[in-house]
N, CA and C atoms as an extended XYZ file, in Angstrom:
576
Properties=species:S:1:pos:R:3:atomname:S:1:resname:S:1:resid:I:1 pbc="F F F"
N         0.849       -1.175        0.000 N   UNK     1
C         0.000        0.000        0.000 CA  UNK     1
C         0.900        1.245        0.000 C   UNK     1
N         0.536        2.231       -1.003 N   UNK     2
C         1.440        3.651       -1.114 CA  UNK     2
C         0.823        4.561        0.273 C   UNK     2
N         1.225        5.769        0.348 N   UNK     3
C         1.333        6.297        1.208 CA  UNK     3
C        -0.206        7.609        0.602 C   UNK     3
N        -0.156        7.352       -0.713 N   UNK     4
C        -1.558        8.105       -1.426 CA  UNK     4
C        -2.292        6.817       -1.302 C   UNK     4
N        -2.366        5.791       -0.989 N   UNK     5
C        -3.684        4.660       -0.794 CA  UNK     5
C        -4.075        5.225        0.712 C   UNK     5
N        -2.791        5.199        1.113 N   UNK     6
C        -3.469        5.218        2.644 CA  UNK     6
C        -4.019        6.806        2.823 C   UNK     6
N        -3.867        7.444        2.173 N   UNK     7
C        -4.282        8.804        2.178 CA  UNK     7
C        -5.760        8.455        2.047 C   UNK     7
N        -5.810        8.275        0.942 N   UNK     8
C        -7.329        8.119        0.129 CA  UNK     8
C        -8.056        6.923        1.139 C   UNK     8
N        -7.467        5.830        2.227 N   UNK     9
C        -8.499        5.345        2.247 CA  UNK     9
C        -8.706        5.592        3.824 C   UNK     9
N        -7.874        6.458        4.413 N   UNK    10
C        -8.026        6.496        5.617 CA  UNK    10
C        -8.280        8.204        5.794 C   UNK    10
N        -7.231        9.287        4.830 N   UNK    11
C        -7.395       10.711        4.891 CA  UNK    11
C        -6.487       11.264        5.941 C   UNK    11
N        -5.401       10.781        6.339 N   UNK    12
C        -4.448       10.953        6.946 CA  UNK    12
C        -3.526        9.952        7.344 C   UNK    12
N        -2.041       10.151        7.612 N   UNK    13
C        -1.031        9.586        7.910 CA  UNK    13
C        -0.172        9.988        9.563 C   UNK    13
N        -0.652        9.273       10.258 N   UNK    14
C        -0.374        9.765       11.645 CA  UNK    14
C         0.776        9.059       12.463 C   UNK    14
N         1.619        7.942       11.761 N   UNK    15
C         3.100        7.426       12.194 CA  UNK    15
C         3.666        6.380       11.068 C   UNK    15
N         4.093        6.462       10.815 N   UNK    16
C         5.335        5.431       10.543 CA  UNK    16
C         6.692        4.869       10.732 C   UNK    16
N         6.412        3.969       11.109 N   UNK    17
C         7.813        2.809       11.060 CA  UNK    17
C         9.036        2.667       10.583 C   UNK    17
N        10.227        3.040       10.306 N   UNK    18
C        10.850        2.337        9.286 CA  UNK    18
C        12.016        1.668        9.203 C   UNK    18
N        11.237        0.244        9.310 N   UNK    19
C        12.094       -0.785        9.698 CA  UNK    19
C        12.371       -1.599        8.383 C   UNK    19
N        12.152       -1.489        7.180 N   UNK    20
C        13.044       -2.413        6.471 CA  UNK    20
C        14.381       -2.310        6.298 C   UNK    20
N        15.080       -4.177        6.232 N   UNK    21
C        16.562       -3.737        6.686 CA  UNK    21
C        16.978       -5.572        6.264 C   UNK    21
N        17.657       -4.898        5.277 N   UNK    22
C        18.395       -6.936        4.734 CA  UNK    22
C        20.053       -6.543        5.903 C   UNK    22
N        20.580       -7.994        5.667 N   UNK    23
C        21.918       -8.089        6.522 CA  UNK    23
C        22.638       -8.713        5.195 C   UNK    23
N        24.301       -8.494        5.074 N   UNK    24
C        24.718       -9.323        4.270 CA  UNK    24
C        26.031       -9.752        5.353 C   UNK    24
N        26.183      -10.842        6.027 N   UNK    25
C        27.202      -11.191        6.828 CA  UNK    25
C        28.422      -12.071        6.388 C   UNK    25
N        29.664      -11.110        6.741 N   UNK    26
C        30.889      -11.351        5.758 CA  UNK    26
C        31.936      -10.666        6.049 C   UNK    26
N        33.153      -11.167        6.127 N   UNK    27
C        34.411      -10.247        6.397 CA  UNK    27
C        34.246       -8.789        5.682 C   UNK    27
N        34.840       -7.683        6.535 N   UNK    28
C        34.718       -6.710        5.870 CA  UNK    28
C        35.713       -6.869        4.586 C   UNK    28
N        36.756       -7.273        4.068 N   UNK    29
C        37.874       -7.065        3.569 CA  UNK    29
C        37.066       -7.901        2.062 C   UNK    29
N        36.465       -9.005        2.550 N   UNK    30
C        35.141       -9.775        1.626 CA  UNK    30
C        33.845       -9.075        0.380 C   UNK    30
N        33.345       -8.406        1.223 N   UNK    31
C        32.248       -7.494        0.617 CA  UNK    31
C        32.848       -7.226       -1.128 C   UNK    31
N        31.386       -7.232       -1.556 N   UNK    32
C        31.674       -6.666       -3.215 CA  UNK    32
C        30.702       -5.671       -2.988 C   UNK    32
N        31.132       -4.365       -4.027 N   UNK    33
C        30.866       -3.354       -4.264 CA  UNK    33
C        28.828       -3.049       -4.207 C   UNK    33
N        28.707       -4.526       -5.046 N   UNK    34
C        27.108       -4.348       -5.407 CA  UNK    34
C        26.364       -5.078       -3.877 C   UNK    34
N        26.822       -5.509       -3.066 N   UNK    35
C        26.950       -5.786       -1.762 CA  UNK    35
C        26.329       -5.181       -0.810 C   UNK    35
N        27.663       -3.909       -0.506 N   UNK    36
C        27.555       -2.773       -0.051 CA  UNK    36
C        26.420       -1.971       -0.793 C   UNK    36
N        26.258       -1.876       -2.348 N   UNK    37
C        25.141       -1.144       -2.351 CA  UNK    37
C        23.691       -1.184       -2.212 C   UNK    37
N        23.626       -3.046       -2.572 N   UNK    38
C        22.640       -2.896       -1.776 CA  UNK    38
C        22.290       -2.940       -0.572 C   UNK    38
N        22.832       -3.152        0.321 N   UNK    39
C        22.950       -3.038        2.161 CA  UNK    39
C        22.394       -1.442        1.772 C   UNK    39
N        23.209       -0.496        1.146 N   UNK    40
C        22.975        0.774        1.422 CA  UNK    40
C        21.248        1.055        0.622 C   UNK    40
N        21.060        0.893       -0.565 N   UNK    41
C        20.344        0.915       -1.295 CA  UNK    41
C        18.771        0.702       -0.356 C   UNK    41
N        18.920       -0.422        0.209 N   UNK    42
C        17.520       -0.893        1.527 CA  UNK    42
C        17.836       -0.469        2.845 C   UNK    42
N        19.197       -0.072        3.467 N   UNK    43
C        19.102       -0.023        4.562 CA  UNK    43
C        19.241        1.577        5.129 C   UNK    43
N        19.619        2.070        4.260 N   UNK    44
C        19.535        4.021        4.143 CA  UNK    44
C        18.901        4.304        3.132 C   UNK    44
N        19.014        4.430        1.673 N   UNK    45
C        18.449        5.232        0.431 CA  UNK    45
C        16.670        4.617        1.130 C   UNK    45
N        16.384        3.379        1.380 N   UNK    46
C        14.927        3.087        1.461 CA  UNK    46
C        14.672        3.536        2.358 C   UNK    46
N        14.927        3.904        3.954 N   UNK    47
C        14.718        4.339        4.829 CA  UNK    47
C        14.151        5.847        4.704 C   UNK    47
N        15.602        6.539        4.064 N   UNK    48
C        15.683        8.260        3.892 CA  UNK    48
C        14.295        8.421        3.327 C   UNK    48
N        13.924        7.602        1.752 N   UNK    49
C        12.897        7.648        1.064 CA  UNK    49
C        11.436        7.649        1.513 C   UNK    49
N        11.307        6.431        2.004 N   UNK    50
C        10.135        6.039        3.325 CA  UNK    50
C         9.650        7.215        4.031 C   UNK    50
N        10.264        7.752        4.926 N   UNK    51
C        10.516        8.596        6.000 CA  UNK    51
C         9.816       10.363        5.019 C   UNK    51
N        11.121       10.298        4.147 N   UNK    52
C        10.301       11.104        3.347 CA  UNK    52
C         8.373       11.408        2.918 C   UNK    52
N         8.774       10.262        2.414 N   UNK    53
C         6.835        9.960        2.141 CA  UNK    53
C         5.800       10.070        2.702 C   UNK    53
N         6.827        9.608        3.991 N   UNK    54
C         5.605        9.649        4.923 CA  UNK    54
C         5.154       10.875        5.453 C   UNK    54
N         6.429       11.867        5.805 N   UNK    55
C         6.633       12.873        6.061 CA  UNK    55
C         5.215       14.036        5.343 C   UNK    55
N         5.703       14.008        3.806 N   UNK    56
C         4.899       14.708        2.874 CA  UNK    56
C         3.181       14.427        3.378 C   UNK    56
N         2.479       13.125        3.623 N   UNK    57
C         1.701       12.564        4.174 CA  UNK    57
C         1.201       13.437        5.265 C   UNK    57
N         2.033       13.439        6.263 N   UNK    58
C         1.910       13.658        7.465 CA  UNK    58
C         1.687       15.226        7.639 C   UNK    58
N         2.582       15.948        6.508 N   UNK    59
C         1.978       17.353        6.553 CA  UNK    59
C         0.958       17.937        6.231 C   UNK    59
N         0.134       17.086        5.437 N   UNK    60
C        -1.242       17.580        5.030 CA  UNK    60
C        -2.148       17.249        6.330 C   UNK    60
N        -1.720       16.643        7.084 N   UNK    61
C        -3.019       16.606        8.426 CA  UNK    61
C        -3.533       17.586        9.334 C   UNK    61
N        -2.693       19.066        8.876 N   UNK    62
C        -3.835       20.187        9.689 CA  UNK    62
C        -3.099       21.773        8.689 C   UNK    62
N        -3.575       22.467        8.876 N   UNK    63
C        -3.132       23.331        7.848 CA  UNK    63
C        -2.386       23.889        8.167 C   UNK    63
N        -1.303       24.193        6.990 N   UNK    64
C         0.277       24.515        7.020 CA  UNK    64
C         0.871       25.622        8.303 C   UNK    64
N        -0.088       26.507        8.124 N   UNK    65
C         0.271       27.013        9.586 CA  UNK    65
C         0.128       27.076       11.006 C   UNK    65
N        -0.926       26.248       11.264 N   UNK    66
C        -0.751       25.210       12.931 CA  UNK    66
C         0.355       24.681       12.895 C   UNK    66
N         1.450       25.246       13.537 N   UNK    67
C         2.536       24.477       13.344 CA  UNK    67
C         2.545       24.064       15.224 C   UNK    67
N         1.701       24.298       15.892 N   UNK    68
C         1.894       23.724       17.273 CA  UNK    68
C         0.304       22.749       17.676 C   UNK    68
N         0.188       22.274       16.497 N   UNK    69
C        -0.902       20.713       16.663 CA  UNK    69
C        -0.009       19.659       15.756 C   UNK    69
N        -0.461       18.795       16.889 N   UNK    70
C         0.856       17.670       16.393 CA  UNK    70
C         0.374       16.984       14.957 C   UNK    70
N         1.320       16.147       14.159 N   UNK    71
C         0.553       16.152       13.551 CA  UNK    71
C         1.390       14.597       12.734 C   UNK    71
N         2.413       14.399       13.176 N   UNK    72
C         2.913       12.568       13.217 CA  UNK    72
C         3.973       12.510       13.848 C   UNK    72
N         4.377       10.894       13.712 N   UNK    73
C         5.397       10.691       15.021 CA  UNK    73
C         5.988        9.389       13.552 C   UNK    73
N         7.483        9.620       13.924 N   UNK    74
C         8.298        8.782       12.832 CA  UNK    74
C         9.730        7.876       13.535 C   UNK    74
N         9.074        6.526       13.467 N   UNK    75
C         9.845        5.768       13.999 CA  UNK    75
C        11.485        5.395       13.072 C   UNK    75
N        12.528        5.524       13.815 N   UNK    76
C        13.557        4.417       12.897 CA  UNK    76
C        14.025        3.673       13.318 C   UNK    76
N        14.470        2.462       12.927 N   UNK    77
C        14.687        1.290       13.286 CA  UNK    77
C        16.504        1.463       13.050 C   UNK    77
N        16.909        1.475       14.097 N   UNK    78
C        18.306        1.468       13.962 CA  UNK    78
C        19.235       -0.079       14.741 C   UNK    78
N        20.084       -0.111       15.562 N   UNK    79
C        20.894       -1.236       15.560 CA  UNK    79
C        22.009       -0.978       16.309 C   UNK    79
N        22.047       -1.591       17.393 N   UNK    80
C        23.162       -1.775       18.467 CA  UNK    80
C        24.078       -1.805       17.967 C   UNK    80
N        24.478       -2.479       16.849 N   UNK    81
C        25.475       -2.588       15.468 CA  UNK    81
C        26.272       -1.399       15.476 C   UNK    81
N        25.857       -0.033       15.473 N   UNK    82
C        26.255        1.124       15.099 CA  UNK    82
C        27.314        1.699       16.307 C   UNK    82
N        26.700        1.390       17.010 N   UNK    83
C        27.369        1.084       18.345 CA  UNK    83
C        28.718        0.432       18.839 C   UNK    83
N        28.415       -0.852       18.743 N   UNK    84
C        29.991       -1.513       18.947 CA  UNK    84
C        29.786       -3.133       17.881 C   UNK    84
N        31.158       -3.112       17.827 N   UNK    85
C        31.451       -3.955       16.876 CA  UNK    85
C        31.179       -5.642       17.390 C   UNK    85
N        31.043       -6.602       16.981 N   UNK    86
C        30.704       -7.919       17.156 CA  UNK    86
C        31.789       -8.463       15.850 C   UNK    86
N        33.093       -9.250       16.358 N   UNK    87
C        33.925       -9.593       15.245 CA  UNK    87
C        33.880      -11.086       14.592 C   UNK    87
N        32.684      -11.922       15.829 N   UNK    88
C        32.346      -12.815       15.381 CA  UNK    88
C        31.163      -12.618       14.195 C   UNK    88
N        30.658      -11.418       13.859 N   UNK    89
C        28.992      -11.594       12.995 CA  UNK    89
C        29.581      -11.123       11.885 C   UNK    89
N        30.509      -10.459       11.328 N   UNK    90
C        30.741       -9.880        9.815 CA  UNK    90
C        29.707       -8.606        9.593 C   UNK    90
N        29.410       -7.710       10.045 N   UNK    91
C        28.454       -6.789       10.140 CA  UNK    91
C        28.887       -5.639        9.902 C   UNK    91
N        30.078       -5.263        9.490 N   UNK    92
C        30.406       -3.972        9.200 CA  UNK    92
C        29.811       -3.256        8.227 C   UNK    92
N        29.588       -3.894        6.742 N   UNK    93
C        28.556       -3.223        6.337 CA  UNK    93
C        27.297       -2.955        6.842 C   UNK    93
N        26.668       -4.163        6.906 N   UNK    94
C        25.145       -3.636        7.891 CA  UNK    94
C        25.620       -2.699        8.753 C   UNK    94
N        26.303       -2.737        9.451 N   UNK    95
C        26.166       -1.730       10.687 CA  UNK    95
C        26.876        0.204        9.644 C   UNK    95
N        27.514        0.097        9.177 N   UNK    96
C        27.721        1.072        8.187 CA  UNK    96
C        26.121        1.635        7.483 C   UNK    96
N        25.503        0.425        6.954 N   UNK    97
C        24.526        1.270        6.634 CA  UNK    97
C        23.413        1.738        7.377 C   UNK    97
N        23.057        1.007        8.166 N   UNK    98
C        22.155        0.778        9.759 CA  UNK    98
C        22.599        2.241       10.570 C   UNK    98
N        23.927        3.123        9.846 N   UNK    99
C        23.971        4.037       10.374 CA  UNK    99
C        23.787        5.550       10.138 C   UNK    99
N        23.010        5.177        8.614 N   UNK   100
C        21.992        6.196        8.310 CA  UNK   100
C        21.204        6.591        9.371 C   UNK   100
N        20.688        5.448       10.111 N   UNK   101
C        19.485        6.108       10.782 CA  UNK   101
C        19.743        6.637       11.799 C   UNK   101
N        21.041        6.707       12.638 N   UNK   102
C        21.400        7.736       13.594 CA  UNK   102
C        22.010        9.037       12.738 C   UNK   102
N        22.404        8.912       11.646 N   UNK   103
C        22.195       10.150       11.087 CA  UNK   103
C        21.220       10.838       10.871 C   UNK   103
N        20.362       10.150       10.555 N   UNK   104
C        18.809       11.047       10.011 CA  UNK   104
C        18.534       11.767       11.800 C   UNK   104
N        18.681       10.750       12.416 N   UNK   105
C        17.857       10.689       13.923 CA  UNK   105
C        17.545       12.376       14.460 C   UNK   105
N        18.829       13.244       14.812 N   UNK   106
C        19.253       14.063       14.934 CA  UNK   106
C        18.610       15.183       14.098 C   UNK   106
N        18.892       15.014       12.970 N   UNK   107
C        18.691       16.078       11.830 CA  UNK   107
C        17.406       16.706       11.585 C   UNK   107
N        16.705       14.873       11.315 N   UNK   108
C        15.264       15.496       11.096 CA  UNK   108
C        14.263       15.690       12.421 C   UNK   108
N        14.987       15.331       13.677 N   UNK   109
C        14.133       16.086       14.459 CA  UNK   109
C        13.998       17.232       14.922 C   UNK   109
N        14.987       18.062       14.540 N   UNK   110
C        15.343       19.233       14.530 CA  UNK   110
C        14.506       20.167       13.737 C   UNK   110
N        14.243       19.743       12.477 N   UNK   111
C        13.756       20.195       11.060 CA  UNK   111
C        11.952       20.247       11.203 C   UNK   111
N        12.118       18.740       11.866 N   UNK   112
C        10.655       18.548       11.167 CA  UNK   112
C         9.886       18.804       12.705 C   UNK   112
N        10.617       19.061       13.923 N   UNK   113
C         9.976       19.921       15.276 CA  UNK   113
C         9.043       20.944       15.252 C   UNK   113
N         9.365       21.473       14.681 N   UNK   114
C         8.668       23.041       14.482 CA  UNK   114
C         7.370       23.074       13.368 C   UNK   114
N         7.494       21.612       12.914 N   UNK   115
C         6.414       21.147       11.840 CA  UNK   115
C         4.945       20.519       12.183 C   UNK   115
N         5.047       19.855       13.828 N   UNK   116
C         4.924       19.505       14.481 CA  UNK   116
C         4.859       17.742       14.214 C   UNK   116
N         6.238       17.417       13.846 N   UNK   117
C         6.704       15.863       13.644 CA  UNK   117
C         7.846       15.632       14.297 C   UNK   117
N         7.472       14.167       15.052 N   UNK   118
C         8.481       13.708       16.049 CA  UNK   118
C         8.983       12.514       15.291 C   UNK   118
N        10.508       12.799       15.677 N   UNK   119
C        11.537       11.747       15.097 CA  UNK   119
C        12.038       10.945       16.168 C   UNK   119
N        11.961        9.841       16.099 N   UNK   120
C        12.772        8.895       17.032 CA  UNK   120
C        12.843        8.002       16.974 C   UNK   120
N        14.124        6.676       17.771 N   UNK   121
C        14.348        5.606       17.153 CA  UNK   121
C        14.730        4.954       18.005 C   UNK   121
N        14.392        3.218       17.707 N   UNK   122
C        14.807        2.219       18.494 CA  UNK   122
C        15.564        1.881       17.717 C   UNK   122
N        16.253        1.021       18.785 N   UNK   123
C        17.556        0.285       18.438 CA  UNK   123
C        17.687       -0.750       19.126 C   UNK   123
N        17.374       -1.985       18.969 N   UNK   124
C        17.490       -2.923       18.774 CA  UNK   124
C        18.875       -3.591       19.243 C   UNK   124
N        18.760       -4.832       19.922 N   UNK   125
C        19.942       -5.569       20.218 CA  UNK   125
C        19.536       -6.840       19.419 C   UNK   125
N        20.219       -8.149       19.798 N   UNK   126
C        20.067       -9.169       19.057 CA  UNK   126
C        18.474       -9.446       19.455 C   UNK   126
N        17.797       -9.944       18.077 N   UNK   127
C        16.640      -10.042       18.322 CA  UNK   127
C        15.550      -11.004       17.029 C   UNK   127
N        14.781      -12.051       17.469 N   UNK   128
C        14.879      -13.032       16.615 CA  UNK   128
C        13.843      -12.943       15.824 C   UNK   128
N        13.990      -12.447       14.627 N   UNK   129
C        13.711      -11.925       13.525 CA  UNK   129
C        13.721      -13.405       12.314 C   UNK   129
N        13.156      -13.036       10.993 N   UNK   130
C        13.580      -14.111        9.862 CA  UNK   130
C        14.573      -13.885        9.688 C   UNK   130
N        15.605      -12.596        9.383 N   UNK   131
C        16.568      -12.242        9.355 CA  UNK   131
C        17.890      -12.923       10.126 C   UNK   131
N        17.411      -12.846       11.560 N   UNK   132
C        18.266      -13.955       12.343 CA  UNK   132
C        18.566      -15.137       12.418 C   UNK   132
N        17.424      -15.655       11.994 N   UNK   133
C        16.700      -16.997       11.718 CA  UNK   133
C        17.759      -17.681       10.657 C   UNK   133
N        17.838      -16.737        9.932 N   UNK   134
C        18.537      -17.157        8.361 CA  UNK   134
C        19.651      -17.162        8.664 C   UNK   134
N        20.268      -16.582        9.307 N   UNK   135
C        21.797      -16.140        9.951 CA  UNK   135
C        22.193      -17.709       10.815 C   UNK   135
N        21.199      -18.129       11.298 N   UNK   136
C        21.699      -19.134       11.795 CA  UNK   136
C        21.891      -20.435       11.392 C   UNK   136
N        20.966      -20.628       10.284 N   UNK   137
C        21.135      -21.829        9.513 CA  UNK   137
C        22.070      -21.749        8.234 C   UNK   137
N        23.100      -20.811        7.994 N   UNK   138
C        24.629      -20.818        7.402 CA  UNK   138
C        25.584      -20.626        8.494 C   UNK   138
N        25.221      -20.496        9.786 N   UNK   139
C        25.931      -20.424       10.881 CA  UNK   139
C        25.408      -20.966       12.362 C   UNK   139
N        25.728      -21.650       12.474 N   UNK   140
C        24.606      -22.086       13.706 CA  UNK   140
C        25.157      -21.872       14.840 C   UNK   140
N        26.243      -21.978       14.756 N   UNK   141
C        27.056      -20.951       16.421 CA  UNK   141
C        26.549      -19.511       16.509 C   UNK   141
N        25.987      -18.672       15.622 N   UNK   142
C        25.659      -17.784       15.917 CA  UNK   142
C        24.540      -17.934       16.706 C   UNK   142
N        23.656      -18.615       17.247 N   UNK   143
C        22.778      -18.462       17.759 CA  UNK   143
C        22.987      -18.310       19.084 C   UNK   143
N        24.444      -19.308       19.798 N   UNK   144
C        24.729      -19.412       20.983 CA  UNK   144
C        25.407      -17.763       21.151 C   UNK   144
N        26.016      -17.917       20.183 N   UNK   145
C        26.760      -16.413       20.537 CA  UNK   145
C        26.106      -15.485       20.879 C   UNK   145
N        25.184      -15.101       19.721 N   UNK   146
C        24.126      -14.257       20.074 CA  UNK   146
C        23.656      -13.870       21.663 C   UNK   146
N        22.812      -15.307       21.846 N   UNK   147
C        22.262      -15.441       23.574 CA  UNK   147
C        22.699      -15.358       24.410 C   UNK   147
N        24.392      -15.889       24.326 N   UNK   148
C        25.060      -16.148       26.041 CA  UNK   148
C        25.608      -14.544       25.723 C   UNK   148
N        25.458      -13.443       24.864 N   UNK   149
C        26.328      -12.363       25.087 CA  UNK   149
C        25.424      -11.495       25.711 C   UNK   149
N        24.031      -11.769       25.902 N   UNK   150
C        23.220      -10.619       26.441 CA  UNK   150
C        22.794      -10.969       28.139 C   UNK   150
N        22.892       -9.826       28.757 N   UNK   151
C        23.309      -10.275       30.306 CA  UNK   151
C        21.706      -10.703       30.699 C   UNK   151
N        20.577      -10.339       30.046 N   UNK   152
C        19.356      -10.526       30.485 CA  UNK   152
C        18.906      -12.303       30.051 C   UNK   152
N        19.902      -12.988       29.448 N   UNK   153
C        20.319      -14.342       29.337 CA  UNK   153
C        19.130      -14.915       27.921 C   UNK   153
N        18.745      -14.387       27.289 N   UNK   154
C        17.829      -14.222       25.894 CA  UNK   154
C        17.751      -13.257       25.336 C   UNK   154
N        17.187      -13.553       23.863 N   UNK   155
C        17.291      -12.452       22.818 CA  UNK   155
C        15.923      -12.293       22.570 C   UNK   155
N        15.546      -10.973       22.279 N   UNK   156
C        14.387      -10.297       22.244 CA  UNK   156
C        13.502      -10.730       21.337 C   UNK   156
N        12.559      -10.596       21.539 N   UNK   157
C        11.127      -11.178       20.292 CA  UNK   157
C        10.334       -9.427       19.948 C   UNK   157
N         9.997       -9.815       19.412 N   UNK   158
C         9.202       -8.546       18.712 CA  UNK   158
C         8.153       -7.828       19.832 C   UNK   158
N         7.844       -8.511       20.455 N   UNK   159
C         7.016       -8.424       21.766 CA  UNK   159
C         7.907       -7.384       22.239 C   UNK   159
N         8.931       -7.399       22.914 N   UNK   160
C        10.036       -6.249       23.178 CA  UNK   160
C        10.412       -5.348       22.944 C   UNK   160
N         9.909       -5.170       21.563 N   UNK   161
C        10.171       -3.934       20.866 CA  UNK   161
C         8.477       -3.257       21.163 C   UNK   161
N         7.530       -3.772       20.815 N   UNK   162
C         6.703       -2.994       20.576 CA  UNK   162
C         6.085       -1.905       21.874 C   UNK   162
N         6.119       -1.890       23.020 N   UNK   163
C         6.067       -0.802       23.434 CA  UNK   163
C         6.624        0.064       23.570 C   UNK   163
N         8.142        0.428       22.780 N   UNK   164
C         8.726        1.115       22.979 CA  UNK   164
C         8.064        2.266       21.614 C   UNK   164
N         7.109        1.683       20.905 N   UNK   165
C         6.394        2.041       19.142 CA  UNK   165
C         5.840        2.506       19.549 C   UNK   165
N         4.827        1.597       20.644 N   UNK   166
C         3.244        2.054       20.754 CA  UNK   166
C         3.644        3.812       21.845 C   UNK   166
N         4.752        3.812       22.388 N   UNK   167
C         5.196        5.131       23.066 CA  UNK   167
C         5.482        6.211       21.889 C   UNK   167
N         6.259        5.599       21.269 N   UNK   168
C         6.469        7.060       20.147 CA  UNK   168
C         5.792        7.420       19.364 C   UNK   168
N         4.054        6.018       19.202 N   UNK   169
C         3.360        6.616       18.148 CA  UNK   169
C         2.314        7.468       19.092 C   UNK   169
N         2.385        7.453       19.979 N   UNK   170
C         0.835        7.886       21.059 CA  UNK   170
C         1.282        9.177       21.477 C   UNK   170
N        -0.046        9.944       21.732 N   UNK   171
C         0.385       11.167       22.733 CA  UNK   171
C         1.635       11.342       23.855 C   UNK   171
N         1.567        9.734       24.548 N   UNK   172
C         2.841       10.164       25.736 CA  UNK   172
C         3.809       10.369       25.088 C   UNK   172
N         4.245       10.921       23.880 N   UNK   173
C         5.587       10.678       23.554 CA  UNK   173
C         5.395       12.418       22.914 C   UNK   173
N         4.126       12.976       23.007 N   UNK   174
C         4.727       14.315       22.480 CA  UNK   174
C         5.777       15.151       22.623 C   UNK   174
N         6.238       15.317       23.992 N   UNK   175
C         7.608       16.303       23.805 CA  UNK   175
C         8.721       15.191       23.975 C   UNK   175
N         8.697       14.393       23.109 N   UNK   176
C         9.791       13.814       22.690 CA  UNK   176
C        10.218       13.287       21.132 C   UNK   176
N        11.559       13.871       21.240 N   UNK   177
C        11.975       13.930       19.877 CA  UNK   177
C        13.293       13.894       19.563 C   UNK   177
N        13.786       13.249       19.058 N   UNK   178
C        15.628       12.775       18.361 CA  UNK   178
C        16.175       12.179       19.733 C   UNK   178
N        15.103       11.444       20.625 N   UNK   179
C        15.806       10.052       21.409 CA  UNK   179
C        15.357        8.684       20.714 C   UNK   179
N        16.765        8.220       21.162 N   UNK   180
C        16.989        6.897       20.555 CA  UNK   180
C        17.107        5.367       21.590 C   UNK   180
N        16.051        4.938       22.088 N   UNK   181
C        15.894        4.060       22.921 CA  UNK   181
C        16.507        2.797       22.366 C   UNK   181
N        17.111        2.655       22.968 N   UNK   182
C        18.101        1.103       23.052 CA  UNK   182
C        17.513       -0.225       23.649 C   UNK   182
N        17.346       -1.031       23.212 N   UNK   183
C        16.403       -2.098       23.758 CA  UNK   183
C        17.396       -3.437       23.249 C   UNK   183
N        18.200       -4.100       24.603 N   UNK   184
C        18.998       -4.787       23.808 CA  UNK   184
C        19.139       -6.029       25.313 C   UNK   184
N        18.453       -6.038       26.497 N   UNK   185
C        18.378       -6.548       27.022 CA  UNK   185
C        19.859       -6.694       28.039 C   UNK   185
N        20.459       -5.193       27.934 N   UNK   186
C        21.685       -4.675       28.600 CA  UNK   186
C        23.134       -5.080       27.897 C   UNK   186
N        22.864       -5.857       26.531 N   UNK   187
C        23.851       -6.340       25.567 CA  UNK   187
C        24.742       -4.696       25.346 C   UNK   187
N        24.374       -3.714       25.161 N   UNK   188
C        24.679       -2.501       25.086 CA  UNK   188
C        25.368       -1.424       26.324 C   UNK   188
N        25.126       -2.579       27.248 N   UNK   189
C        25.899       -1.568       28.909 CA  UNK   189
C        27.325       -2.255       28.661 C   UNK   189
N        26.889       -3.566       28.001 N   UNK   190
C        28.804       -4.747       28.433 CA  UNK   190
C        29.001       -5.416       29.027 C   UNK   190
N        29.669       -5.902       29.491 N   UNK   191
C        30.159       -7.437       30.306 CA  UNK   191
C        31.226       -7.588       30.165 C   UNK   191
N        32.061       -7.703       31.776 N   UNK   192
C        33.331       -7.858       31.506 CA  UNK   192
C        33.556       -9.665       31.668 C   UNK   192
């Protein structure tokens, strides 16, 4: 569904998501060019794009100059990845491109504040996805790795993530904007 379907069948655009995101796992020194672009191609150019769209969407929901009635809330899906390195997963690209979205994070909440659109983003620790899923059946030690590295002693289900959504898409989250909640089950504090 486009972002003019959902216009037309609902008459406004009041949050979006944007979590699509492939992995290609592989020595950095490994990677081919068309690789990297597409990591970049889905995991920033689609994001930036998305975000965009939705954006345009989101400004038609009260007229251009109410600029203090809210008027959407824009999730990004970012990645502990960006963060610190894992030399067992091959992730440098993913995490290279995964780091669009702490670029955007910043920028456009700044921009699109005064518009009355909130930017903000989770970030994710290991978390069992199809994506992961797949990761483990060309690697199946990754799964242990994965689990015994997070101190909360399991890896997150989607269940985990979602109230941290249902916060940034709802009213409680109005005066908040360009924070980036980390949800990684303390994989992100360390372990010595």
């Amino acid at each position: 569904m486009t972002f003019d379907q959902i216009l037309l069948d609902f008459g406004r655009v009041d949050g979006v998501i944007a979590c699509a995101g492939i992995c290609i796992e592989k020595p950095f020194i490994e990677h081919t060019w068309e690789e990297v672009v597409q990591l970049q191609m889905v995991n920033s150019i689609g994001l930036f794009f998305t975000v965009q769209l939705a954006v345009k969407a989101m400004l038609q929901n009260h007229a251009p100059h109410d600029y203090n009635t809210p008027k959407g809330s824009v999730i990004l899906i970012g990645s502990i990845a960006t963060d610190s390195g894992l030399e067992s997963q091959g992730l440098t690209a993913y995490s290279a491109s995964k780091g669009a979205a702490k670029g955007l994070l910043h920028s456009l909440a700044v921009e699109l504040a005064p518009k009355g659109i909130r930017v903000n983003m989770i970030s994710p620790g290991h978390t069992i996805t199809d994506m992961s899923v797949s990761q483990w059946k060309t690697r199946p030690e990754l799964e242990t790795v994965m689990k015994t590295a997070i101190p909360m002693g399991r890896m997150a289900d989607r269940r985990d993530l979602k109230g941290a959504a249902v916060y940034f898409l709802s009213d409680a989250s109005l005066y908040t904007t360009g924070s980036n909640l980390v949800i990684s089950g303390g994989l992100h504090a360390g372990r010595l």
